[in-house]
Every structure is written in C-alpha cells, then in structure tokens.
DRENFIKE-62543 format. One record per residue: residue number from 1; x, y, z of N, C-alpha, C in turn; residue in one letter. Coordinates in Angstrom, 2 decimals, always signed. Example, Ala and Ser with C-alpha at 12.3 -4.5 7.8 and 13.67 -1.06 7.14 Angstrom:
2
[1 [+13.19 -5.69 +7.80] [+12.30 -4.50 +7.80] [+13.20 -3.30 +7.80] A];
[2 [+12.85 -2.25 +7.08] [+13.67 -1.06 +7.14] [+12.90 +0.03 +7.87] S];
END
This chain:
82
[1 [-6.03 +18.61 -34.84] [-5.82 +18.94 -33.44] [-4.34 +19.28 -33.25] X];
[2 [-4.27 +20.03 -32.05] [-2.97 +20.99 -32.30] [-2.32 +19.58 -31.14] X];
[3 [-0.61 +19.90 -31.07] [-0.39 +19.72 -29.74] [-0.28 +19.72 -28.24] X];
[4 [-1.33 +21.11 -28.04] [-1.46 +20.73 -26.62] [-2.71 +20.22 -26.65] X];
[5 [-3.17 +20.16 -27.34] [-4.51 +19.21 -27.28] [-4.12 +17.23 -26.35] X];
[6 [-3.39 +17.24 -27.70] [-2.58 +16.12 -27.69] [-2.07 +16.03 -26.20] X];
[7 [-1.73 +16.94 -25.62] [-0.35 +16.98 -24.37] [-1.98 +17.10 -23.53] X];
[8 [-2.80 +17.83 -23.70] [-3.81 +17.76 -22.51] [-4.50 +16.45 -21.93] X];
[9 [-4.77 +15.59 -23.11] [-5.43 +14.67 -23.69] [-4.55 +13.56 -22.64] X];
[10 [-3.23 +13.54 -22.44] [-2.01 +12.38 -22.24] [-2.15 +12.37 -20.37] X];
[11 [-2.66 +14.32 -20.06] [-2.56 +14.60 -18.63] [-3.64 +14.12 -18.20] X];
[12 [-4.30 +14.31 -19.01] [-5.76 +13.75 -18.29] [-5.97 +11.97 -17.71] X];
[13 [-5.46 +11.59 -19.34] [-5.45 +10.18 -18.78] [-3.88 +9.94 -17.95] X];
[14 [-2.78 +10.32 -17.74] [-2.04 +9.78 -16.56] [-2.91 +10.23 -15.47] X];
[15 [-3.81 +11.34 -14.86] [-3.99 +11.64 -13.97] [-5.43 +10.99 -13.42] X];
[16 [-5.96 +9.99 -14.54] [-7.18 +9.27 -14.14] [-5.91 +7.81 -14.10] X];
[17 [-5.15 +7.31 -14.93] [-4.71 +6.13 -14.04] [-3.79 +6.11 -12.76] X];
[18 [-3.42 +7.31 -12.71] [-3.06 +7.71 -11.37] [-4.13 +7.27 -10.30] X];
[19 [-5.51 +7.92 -10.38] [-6.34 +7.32 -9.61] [-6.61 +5.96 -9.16] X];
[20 [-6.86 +5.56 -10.23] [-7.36 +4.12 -10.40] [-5.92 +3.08 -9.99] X];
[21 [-4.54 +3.35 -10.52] [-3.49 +2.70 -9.34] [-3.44 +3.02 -8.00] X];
[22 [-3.96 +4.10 -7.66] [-4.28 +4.62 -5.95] [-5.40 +4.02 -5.25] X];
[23 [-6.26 +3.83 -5.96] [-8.12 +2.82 -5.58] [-7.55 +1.66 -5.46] X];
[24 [-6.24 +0.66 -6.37] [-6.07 -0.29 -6.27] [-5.17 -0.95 -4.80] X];
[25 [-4.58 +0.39 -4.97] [-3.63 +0.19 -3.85] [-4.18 +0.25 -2.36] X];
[26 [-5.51 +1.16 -2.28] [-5.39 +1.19 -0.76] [-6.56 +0.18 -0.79] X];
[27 [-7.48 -0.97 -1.94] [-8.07 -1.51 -1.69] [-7.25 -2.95 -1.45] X];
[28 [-5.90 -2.93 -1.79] [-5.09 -3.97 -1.60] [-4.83 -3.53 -0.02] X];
[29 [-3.95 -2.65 +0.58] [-3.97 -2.40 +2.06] [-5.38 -2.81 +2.90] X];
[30 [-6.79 -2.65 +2.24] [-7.86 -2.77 +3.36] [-8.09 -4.35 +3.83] X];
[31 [-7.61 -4.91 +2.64] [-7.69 -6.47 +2.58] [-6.96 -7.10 +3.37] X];
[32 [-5.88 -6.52 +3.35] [-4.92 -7.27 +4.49] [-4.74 -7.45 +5.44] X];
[33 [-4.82 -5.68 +5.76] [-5.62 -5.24 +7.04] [-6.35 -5.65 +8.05] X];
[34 [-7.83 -5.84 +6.85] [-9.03 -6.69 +7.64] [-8.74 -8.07 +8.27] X];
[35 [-7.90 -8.80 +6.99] [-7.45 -10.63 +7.28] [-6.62 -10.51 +8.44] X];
[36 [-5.45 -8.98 +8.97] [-4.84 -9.37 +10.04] [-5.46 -9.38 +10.92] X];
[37 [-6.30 -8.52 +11.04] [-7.10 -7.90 +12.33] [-8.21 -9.01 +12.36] X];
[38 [-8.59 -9.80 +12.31] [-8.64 -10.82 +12.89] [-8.35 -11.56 +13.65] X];
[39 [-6.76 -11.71 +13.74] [-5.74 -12.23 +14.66] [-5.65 -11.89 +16.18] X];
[40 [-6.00 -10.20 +15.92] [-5.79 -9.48 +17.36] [-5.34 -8.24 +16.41] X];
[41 [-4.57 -7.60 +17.41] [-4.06 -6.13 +17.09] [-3.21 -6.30 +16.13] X];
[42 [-3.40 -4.72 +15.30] [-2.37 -4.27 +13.98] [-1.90 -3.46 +14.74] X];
[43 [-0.51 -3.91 +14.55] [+0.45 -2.44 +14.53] [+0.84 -2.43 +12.64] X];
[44 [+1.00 -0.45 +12.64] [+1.06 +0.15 +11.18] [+2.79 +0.64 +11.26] X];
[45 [+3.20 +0.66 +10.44] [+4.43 +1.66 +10.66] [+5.48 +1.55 +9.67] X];
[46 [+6.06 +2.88 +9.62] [+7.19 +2.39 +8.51] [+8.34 +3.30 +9.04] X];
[47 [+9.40 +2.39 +8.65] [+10.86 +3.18 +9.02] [+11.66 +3.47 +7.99] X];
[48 [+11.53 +4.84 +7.62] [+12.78 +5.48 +6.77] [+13.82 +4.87 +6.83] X];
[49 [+14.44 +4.75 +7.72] [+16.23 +4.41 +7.54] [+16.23 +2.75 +7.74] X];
[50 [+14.94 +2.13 +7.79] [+14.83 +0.55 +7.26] [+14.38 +0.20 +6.65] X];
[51 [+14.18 +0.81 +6.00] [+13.44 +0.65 +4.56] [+13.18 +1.58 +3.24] X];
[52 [+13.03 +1.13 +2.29] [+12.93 +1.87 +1.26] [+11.34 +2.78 +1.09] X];
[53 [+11.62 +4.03 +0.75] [+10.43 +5.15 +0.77] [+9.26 +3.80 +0.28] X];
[54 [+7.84 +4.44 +0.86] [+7.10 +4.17 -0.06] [+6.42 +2.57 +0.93] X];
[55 [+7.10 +2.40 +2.06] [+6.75 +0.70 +2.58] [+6.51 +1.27 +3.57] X];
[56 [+5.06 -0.25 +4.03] [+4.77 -0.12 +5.38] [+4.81 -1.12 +5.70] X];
[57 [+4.79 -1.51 +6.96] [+4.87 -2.83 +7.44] [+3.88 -3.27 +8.42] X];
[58 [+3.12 -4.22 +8.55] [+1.86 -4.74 +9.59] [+2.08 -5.62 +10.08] X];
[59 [+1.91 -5.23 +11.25] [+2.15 -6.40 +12.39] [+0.83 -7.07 +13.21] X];
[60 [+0.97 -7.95 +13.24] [-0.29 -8.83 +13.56] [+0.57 -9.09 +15.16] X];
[61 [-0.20 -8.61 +16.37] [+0.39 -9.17 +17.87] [-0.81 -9.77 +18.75] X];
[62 [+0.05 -10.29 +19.48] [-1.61 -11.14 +20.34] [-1.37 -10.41 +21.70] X];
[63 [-1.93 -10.73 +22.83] [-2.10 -10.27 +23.57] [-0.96 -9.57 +25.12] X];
[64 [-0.06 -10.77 +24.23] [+1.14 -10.85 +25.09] [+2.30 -10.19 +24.01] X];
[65 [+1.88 -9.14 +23.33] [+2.84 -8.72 +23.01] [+3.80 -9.23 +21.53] X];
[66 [+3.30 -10.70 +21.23] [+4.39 -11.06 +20.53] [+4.03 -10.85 +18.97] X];
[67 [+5.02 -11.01 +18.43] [+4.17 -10.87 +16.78] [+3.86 -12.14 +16.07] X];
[68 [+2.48 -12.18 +15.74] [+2.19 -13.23 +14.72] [+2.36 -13.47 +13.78] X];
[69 [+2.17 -12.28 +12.84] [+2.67 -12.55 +11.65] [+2.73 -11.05 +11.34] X];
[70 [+3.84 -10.55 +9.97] [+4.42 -9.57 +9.61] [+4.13 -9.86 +8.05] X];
[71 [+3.44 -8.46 +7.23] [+3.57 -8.48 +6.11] [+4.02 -6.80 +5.81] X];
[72 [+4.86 -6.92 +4.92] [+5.49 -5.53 +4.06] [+4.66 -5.50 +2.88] X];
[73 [+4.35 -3.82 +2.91] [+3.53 -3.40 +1.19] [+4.89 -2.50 +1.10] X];
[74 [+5.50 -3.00 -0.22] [+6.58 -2.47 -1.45] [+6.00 -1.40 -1.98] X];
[75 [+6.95 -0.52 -2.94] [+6.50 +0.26 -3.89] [+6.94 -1.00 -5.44] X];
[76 [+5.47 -1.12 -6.00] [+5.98 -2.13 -6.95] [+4.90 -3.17 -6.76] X];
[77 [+5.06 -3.66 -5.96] [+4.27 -4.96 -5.10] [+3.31 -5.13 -4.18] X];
[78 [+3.04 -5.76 -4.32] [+1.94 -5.74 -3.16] [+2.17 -6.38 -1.97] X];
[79 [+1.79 -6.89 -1.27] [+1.74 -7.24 +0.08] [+2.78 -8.53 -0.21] X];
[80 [+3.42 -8.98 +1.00] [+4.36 -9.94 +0.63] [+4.80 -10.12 +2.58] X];
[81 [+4.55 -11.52 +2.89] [+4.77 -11.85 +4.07] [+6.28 -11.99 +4.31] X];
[82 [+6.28 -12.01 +5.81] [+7.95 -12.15 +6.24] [+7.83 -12.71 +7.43] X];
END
C-alpha cells in the first residue's frame, strides 16, 4: 500500500473520532442541562472577552431572578461547578 493510502486511512479515522468526541460532548452538555433544569430556568451563554473560546456557562435561576447554581463546560473538561 502506497502512502496516500496510508494518509487516507489516518483521515478517515481522525474524522470518525472527531465524531465520536462531538457525541461525547454534547451528550455531556444534555446531562447537565437536564439536572439543571430541574431547578427552574437555564440561562446558556458565553462571553468572548470572559472567557476562553470554546466555554459556556449555565445558569440555574429561580424565580426571583437569582442564580442557583453556575456550571462552566471548558475546552478540555467537562462540566465543572462554580
């Protein structure tokens, strides 16, 4: 087998674990999601100039506005409370 065989062979599989780290990831976001929203309302959102590309942050608020609880998804990491 020649080398682009080889080089095809390498694209294929980064571009299937590409997938499968993307399935992992937004099945890690649905989870958290679901456990906040329980609480009451999600707020979603992410701020460029407070944060590093790639993060979102969820806010769990009750009715009056206040926040219950706050978790950040990293690039790297997964969910991680604050």
């Amino acid at each position: 087998m020649g080398p682009l065989v080889y080089l095809g062979l390498m694209l294929v599989a980064a571009f299937l674990l590409q997938g499968l780290f993307g399935f992992i990831q937004i099945k890690n976001f649905s989870e958290n999601y679901r456990i906040m929203r329980q609480q009451g309302r999600v707020l979603i959102g992410k701020n460029p100039k407070r944060f590093q590309s790639g993060t979102l942050l969820l806010l769990a608020i009750d009715q009056d506005g206040n926040i219950e609880e706050a978790r950040i998804m990293k690039r790297g990491n997964s969910f991680c409370e604050i």
